[in-house]
C-alpha distance (Angstrom), angle and dihedral (degrees) to the residues before:
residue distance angle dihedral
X1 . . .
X2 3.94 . .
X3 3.44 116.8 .
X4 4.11 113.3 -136.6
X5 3.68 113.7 129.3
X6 4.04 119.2 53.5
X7 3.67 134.3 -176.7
X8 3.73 124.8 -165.8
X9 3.55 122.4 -169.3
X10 3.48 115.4 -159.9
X11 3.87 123.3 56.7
X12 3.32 105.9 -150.7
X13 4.02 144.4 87.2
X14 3.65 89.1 -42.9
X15 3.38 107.5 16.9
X16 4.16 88.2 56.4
X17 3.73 85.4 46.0
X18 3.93 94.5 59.4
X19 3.07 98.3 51.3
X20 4.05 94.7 42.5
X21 3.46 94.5 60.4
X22 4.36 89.2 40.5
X23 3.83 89.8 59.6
X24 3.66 94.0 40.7
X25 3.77 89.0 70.6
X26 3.97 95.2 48.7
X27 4.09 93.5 -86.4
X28 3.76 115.8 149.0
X29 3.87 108.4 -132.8
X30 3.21 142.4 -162.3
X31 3.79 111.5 -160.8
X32 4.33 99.9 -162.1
X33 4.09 117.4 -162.8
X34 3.39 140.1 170.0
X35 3.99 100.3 -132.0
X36 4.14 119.8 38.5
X37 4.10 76.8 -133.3
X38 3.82 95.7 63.2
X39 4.11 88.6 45.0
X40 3.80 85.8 49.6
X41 3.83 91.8 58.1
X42 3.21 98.3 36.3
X43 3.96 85.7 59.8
X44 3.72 92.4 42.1
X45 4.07 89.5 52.4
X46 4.12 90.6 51.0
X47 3.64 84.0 49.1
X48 3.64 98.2 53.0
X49 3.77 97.7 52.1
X50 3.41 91.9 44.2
X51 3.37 94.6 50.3
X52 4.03 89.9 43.6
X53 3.61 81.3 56.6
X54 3.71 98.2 50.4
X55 4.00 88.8 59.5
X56 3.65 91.8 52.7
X57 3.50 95.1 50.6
X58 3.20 91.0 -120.8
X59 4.18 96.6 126.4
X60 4.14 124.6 7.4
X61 3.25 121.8 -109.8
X62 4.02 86.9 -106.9
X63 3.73 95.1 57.1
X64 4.49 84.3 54.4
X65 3.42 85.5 44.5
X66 4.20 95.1 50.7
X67 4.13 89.5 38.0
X68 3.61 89.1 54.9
X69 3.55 99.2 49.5
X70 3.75 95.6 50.7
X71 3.44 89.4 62.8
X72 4.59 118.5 88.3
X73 3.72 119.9 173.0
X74 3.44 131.2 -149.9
X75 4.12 134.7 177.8
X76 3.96 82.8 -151.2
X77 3.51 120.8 85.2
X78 3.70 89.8 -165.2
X79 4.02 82.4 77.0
X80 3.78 92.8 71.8
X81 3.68 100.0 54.6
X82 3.72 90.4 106.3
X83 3.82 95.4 51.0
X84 4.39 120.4 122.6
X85 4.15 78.9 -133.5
X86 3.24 146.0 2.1
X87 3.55 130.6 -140.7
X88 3.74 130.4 -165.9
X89 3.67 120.1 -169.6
X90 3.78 104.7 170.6
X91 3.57 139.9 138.3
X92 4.08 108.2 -48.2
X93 4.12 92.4 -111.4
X94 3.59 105.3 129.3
X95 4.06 93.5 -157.9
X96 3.56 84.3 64.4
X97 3.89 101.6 44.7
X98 3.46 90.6 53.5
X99 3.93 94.9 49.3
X100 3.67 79.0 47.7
X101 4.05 99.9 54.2
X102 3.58 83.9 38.5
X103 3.41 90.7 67.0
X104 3.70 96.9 36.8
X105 4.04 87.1 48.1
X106 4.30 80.1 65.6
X107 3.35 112.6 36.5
X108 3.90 107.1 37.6
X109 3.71 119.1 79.9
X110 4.08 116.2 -100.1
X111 3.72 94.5 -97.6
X112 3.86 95.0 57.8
X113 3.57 116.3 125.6
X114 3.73 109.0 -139.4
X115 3.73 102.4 -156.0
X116 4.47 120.8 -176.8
X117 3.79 125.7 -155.1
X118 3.52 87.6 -152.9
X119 3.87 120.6 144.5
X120 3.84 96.1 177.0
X121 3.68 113.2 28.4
X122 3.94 117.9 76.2
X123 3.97 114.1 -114.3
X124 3.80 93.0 -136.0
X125 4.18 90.5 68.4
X126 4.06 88.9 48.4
X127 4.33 85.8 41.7
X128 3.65 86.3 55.0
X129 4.10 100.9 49.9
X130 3.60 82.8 48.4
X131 3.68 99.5 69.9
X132 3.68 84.7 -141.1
X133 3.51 110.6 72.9
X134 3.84 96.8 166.5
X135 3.73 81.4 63.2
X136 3.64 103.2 64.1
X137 3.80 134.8 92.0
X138 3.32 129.8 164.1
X139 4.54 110.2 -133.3
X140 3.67 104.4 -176.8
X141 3.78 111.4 -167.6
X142 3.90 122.6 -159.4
X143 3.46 122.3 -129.8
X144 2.86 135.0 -60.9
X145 3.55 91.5 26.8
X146 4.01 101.4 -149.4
X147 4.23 90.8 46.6
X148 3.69 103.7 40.1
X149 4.04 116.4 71.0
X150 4.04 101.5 -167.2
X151 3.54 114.6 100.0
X152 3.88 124.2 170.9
X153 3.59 122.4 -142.6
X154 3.92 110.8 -160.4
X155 3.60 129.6 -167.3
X156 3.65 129.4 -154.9
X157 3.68 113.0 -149.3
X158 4.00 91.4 -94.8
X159 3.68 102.0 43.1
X160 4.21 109.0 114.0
X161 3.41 124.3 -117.7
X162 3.67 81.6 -131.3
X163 4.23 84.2 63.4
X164 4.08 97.8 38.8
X165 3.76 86.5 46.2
X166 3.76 102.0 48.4
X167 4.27 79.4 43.2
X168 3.64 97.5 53.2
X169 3.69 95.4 44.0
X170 4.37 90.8 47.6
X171 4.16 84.0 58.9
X172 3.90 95.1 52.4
X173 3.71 86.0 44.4
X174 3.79 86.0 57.8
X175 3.87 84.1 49.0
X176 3.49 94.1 -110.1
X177 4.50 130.5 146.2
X178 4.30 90.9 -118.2
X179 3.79 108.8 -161.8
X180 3.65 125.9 -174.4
């Protein structure tokens, strides 16, 4: 499965960092909050380090430029339901997660990846809310997201290999170390 579209829920430090280094490979995303404030900063933090970035040579001003505009936000989550994947990185309250890929579970078409950056609650209680438990993968980032190359991929006993393959292969598209 190709990898085009992505949603990131969750606007801040790593949310904003997913989906910085997403639309700095040519990924369209969708960066979902609940607050137009916490979309705002999330904005203003990709802008900072790509702008940090810019004075160190490090990126051109184009390449800012053509991150930044791949990136939409929305407050609705009903806006990502035609991402490739989803990922939440929200506060670590399982209640809420699984409210969360409840939700997703409904409104995002069947061949949504539903993707957690989770590092304490098992992927097979967030596959479950889902509804689609073949579906789910957990993609833990470390932070920060742009520096740090190691991203685990998790499976929960249902995910497909269709799902952790099409999840491993995103992060070393990002030019990330994926580990299982």
């Amino acid at each position: 499965m190709e990898i085009n579209r992505v949603g990131v829920i969750g606007a801040g430090q790593m949310g904003a960092g997913i989906a910085q280094v997403c639309a700095s490979i040519g990924k369209v995303v969708t960066l979902c909050d609940i607050k137009q404030e916490f979309v705002d900063s999330g904005i203003a933090s990709i802008r900072n380090n790509l702008q940090r970035n810019v004075s160190k040579d490090r990126i051109s001003q184009n390449q800012m430029d053509d991150t930044l505009g791949n990136v939409m936000t929305t407050l609705e989550n009903e806006n990502l339901s035609g991402c490739d994947i989803v990922i939440e990185a929200i506060i670590e309250d399982v209640d809420i997660k699984k409210s969360l890929f409840s939700n997703l579970g409904e409104i995002c078409e069947k061949r949504t990846i539903l993707a957690s950056n989770t590092s304490s609650i098992p992927i097979g209680i967030l596959a479950e809310a889902s509804g689609r438990p073949s579906k789910v993968v957990g993609m833990h980032f470390m932070n920060p997201v742009p520096i740090m190359k190691l991203v685990e991929v998790i499976r929960a006993k249902s995910t497909s290999d269709d799902t952790f393959d099409a999840t491993f292969n995103l992060a070393k598209e990002l030019q990330k170390v994926p580990v299982l």
